[in-house]
VEXDREN-2710 file (C-alpha; in Angstrom, 1 decimal):
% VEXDREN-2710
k/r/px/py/pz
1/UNK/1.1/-21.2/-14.0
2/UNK/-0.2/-17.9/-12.8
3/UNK/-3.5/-18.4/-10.8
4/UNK/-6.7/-15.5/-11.3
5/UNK/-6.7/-13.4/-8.2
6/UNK/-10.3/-11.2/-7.9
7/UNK/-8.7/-7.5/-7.3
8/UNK/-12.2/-6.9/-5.2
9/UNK/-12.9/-9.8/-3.2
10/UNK/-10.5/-11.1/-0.2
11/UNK/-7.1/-12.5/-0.1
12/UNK/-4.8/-13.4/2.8
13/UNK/-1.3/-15.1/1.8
14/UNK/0.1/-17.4/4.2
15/UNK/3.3/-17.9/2.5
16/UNK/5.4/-15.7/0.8
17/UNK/7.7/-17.3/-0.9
18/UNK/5.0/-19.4/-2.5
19/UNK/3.6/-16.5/-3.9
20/UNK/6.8/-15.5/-5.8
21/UNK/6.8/-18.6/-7.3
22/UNK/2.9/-19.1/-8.2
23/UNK/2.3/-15.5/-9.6
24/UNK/6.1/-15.5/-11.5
25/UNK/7.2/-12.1/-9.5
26/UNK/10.8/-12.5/-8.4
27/UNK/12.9/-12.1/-4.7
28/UNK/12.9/-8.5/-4.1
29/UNK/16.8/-9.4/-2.4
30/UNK/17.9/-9.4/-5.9
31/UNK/17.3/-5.9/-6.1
32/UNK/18.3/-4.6/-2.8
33/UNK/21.8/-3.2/-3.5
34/UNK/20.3/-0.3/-5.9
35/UNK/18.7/1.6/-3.7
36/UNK/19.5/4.8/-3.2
37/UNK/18.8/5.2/0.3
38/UNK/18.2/2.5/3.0
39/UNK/14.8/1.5/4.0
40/UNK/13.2/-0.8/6.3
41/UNK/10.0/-1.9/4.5
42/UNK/12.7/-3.4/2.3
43/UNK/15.6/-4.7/4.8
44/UNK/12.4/-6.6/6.4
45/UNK/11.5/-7.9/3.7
46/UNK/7.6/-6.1/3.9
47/UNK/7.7/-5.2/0.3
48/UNK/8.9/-8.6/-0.5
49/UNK/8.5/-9.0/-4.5
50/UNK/9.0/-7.0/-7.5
51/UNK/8.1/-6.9/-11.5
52/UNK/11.5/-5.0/-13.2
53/UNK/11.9/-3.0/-10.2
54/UNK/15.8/-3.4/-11.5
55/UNK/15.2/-1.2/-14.4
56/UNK/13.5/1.2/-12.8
57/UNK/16.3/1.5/-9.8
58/UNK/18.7/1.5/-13.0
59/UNK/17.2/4.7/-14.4
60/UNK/17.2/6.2/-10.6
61/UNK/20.6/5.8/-10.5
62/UNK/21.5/6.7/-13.6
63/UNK/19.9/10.2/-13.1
64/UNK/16.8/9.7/-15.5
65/UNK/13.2/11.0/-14.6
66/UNK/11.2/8.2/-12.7
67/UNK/7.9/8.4/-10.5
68/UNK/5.6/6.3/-8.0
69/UNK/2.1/6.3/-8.8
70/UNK/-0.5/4.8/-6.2
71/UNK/-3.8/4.9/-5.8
72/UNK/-6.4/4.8/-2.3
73/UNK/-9.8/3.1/-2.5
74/UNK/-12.2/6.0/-0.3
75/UNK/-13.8/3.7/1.5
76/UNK/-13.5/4.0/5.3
77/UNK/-11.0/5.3/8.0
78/UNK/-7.2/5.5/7.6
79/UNK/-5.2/3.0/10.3
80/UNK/-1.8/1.8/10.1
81/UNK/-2.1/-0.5/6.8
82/UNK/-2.9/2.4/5.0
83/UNK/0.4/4.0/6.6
84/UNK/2.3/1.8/4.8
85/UNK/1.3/2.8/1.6
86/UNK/1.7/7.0/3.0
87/UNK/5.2/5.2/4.0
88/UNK/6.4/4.6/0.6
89/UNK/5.5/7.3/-1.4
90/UNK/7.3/9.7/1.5
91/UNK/10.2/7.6/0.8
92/UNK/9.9/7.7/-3.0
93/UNK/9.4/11.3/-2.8
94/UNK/12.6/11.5/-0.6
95/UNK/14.7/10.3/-3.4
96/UNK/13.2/12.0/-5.9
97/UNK/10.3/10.7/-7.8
98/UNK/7.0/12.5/-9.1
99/UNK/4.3/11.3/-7.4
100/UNK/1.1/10.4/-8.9
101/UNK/-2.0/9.5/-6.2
102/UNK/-5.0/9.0/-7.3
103/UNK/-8.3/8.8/-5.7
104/UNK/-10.5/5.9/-7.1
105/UNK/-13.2/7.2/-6.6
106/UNK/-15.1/5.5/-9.8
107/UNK/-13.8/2.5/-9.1
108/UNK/-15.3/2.9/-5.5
109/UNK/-18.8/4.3/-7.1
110/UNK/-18.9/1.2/-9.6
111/UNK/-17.7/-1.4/-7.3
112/UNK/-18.6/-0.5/-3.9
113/UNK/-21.9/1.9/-4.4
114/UNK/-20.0/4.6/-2.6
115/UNK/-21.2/8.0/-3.8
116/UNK/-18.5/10.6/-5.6
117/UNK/-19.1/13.2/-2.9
118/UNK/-18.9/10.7/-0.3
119/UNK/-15.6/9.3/-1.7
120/UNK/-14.5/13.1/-2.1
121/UNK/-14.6/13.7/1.6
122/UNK/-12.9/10.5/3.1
123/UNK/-10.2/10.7/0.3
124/UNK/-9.7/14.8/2.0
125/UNK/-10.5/14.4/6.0
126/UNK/-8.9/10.7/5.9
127/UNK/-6.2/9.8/3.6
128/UNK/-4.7/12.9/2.8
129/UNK/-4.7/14.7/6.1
130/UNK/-2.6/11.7/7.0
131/UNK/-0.4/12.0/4.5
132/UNK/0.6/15.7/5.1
133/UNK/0.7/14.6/8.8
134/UNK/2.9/11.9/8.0
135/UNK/5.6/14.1/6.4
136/UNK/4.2/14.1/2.4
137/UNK/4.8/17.1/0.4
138/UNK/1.5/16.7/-1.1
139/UNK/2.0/20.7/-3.0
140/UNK/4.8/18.4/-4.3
141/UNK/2.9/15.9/-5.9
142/UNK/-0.1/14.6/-8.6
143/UNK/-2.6/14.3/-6.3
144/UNK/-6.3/13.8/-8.1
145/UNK/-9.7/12.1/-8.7
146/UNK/-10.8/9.8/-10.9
147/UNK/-13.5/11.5/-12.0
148/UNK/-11.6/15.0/-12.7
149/UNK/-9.5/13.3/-14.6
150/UNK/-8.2/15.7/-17.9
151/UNK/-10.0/14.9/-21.5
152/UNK/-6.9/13.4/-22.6
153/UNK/-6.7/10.9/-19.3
154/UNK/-10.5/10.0/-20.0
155/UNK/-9.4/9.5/-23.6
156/UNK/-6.3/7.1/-23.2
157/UNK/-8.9/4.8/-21.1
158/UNK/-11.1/4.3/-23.7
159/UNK/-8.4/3.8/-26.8
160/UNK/-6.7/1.4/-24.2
161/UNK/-9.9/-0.9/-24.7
162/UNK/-8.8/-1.5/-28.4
163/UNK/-5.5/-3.4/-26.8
164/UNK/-7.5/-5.9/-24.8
165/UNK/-9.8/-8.6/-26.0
166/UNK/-12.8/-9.9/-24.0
167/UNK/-11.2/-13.2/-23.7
168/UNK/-7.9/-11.8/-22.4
169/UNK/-9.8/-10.0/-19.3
170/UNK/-12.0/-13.2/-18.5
171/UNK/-8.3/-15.0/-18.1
172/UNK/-7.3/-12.4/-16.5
173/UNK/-10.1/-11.7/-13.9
174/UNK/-12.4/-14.5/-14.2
175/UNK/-15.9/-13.1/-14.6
176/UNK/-16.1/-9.5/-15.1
177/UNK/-19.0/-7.1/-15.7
178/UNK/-18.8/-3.8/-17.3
179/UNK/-18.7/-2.0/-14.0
180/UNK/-15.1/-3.5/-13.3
181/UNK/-14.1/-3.3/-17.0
182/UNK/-14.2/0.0/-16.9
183/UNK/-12.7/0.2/-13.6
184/UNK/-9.9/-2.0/-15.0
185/UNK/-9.7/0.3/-17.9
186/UNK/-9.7/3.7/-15.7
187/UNK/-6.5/1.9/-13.4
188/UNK/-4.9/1.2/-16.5
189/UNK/-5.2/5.0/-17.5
190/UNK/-4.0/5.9/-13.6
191/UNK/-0.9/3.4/-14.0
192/UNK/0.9/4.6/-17.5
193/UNK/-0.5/8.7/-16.8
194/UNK/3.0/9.7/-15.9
195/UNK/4.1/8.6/-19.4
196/UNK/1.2/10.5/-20.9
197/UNK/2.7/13.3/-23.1
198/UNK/1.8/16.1/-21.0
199/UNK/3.5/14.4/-18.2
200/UNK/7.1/14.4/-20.1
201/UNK/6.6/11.1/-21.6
202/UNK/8.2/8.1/-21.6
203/UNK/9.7/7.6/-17.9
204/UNK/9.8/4.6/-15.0
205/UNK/7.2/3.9/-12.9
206/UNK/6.9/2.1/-9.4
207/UNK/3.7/1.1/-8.6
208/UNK/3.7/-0.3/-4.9
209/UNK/0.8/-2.6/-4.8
210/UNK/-0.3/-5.7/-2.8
211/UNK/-0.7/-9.3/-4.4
212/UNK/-4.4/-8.8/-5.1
213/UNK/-4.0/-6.0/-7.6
214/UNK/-1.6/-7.3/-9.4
215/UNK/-3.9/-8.6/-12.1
216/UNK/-4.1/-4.7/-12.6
217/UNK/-0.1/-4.7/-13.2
218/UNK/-0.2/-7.6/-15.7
219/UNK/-2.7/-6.0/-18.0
220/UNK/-1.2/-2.7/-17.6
221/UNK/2.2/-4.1/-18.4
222/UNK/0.8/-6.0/-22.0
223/UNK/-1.1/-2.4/-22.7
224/UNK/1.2/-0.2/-22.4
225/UNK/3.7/-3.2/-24.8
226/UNK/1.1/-3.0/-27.0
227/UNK/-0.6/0.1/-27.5
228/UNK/0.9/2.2/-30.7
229/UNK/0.1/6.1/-30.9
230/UNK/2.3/6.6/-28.0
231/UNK/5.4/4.8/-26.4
232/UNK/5.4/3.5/-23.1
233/UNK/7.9/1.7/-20.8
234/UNK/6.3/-1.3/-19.0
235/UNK/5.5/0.3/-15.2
236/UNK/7.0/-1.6/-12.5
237/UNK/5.4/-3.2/-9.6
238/UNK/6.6/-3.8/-5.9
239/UNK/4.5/-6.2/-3.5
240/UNK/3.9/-5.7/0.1
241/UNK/2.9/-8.0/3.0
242/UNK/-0.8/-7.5/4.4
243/UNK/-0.5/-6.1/7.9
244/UNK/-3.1/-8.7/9.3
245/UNK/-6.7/-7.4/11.6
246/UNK/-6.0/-7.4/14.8
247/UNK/-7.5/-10.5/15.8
248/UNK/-5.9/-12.2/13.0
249/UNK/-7.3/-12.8/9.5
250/UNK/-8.2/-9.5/7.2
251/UNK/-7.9/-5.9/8.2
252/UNK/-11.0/-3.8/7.3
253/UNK/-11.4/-0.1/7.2
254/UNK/-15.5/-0.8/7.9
255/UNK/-14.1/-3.2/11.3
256/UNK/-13.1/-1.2/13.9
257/UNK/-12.2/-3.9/15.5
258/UNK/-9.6/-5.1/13.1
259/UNK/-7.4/-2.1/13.0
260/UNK/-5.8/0.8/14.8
261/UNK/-6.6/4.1/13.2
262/UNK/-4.5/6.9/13.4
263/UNK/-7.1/9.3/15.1
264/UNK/-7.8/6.4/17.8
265/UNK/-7.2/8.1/21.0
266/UNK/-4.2/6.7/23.0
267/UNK/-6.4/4.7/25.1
268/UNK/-8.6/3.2/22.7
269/UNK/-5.4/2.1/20.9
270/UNK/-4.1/0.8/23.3
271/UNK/-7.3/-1.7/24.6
272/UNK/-6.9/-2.7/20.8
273/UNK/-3.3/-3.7/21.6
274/UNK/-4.6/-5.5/24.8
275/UNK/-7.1/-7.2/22.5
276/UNK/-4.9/-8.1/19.8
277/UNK/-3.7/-12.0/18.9
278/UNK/-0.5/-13.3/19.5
279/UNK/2.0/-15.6/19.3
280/UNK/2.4/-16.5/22.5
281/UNK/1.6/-20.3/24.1
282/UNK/-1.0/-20.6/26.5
283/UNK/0.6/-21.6/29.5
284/UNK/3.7/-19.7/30.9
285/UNK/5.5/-23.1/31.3
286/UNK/4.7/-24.0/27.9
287/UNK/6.1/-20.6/26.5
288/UNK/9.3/-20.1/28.0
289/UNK/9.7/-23.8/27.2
290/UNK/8.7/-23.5/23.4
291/UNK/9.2/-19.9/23.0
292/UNK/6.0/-17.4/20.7
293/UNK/5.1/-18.2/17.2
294/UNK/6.6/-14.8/16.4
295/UNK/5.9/-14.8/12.7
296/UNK/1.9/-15.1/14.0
297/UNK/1.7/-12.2/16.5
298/UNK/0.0/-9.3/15.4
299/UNK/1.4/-7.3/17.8
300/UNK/4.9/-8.2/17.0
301/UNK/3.8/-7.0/13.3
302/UNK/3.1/-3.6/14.2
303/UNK/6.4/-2.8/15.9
304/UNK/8.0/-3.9/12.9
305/UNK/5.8/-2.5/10.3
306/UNK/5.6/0.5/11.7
307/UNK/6.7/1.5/15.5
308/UNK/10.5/0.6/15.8
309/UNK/12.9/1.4/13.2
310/UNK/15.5/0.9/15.2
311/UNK/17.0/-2.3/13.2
312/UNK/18.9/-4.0/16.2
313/UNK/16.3/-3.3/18.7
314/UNK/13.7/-5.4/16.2
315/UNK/16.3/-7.9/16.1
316/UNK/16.7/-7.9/19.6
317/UNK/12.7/-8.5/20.6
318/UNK/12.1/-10.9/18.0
319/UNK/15.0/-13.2/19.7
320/UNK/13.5/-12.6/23.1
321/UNK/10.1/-13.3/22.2
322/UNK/10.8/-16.6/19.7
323/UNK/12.8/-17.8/22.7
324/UNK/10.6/-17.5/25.6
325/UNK/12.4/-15.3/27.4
326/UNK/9.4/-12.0/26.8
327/UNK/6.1/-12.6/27.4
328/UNK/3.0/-11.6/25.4
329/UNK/2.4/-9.0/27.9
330/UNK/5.8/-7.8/27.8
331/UNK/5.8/-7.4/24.2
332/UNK/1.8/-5.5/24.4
333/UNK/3.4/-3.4/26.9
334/UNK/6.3/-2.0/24.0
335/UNK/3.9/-1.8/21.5
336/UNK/1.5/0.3/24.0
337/UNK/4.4/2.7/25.1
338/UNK/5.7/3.1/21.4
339/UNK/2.0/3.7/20.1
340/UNK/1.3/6.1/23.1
341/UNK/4.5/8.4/21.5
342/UNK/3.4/8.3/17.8
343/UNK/0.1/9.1/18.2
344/UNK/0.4/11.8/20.4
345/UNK/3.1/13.6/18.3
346/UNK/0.6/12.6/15.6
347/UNK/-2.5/13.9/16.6
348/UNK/-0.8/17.5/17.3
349/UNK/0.2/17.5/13.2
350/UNK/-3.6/16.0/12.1
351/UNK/-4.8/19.6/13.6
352/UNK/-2.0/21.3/11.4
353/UNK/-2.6/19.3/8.2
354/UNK/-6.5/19.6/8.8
355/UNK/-6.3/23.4/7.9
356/UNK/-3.5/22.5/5.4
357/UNK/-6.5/20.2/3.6
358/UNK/-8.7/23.3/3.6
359/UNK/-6.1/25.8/2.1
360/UNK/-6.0/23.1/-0.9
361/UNK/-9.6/22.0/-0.7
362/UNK/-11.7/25.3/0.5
363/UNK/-14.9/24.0/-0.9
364/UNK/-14.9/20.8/0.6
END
């Protein structure tokens, strides 16, 4: 039996392969051989679940339109778990979806008591400055707010309501108060807008997503089997692993502490890095005896999520490290070198895509 999951509290999975089983998403291995193109968020098993992700790699390959859509909460500064997310839409954009981001900004007014404007300019001078420094065509993609949405977007949110009972969203979500209803209903509008007729109708659709919002998915899915005037295809749904804070537990844009943004200077990064929990034991002895609790090391994490892509050379650590034979230091000492490179090359295209965000955006 599926267990209620609150899409805005806190949630930190320990097990992964319990969660396929308790939320009814399936192996995303199944899958694997219909990619077009080879990626390591999936060879490492970071996006690690999937909702008909088959059907939607089926029309890929069969040539048919498809598209990602995705969404960003405005609600602090942009580090490496928000990377991820950049990460996947440049590689769905590589192979050749539309891509549909939206900016929840009502969701973050209703939910968070974060102001339009201020949502406005963190979604600009945060999120999407990254993005174009990350490699994102984002002249080549559906890039809006919430609360700009088109009449017929506002519309389709409302009608939507007439598909789902009060009883269905308190099984669904527990507890809900209009604020969030209408937050549900506005993500449901985000998720099926690439189907919307204006969009070319009917198509696949991705949505990368973590375990927390998939209530969001499940709702969407029975709406868009449901709802008459216009047909839909059920979206899709891929799940990624949380990058964990720093010190273990959640990482929080509003902790500093927790996470490594991507306009931390080199230094500051890499005192974070020195900082950081690991895996290793606490004696030397005891550690090249025993060998790190890999799977627990932060550190670890962020080469693989994000600093080496190299897949034998990730290989090749983790052996070291679950062995004994590298030290915590050691492995701080990769991560610090690798993080020094990106985020210099990095910080030279944030100045580039800063005046590319003010070409697109010269009022803000």
């Amino acid at each position: 039996m599926e267990e209620k999951i609150d899409p805005w509290g806190s949630i930190q999975i320990k097990d992964y392969e319990e969660t396929i089983e308790k939320f009814g998403i399936e192996e995303i291995g199944e899958v694997m051989d219909s990619l077009p193109k080879e990626n390591s968020m999936f060879e490492r098993k970071i996006i690690y679940g999937h909702r008909d992700f088959g059907k939607f790699l089926k029309a890929v390959n069969e040539g048919k339109d498809f598209a990602m859509m995705t969404g960003m909460m405005p609600s602090g500064k942009f580090h490496f778990g928000h990377k991820l997310v950049a990460d996947m839409i440049k590689y769905f954009q590589d192979i050749g979806a539309d891509i549909y981001v939206a900016v929840a900004d009502i969701e973050a007014y209703l939910t968070r008591d974060i102001s339009l404007e201020e949502s406005r300019q963190i979604a600009l001078k945060e999120y999407l400055k990254n993005y174009i420094a990350l490699g994102i065509d984002v002249e080549n993609m559906n890039f809006y707010f919430q609360s700009e949405g088109t009449t017929n977007y506002n519309k389709m949110s409302k009608l939507f309501s007439k598909n789902v009972t009060h009883n269905e969203l308190k099984a669904v979500y527990g507890d809900i108060n209009p604020g969030k209803t209408v937050s549900v209903l506005t993500q449901a509008a985000d998720i099926l807008l690439p189907q919307f007729e204006e969009n070319g109708g009917p198509k696949h659709v991705v949505v990368p997503v973590g375990i927390d919002q998939d209530p969001h998915i499940r709702l969407t899915r029975d709406i868009a089997y449901r709802f008459k005037e216009q047909n839909f295809i059920k979206p899709s749904s891929i799940y990624t692993k949380f990058m964990r804070g720093l010190k273990g537990g959640k990482m929080s844009s509003s902790d500093p502490k927790s996470h490594i943004s991507l306009d931390d200077s080199i230094e500051e990064a890499k005192k974070k890095i020195d900082s950081a929990k690991t895996g290793g034991k606490q004696s030397l002895k005891e550690h090249r005896k025993k060998g790190a609790d890999v799977e627990e090391d932060v550190v670890f994490e962020l080469l693989a999520f994000h600093l080496i892509e190299d897949r034998e050379r990730i290989k090749q650590i983790y052996r070291e490290y679950d062995s004994g034979d590298m030290l915590s230091g050691e492995l701080k000492q990769i991560a610090k070198d690798k993080i020094e490179v990106f985020l210099e090359e990095h910080h030279k295209k944030l100045d580039e895509a800063e005046k590319k965000v003010e070409e697109l955006f010269p009022q803000d």
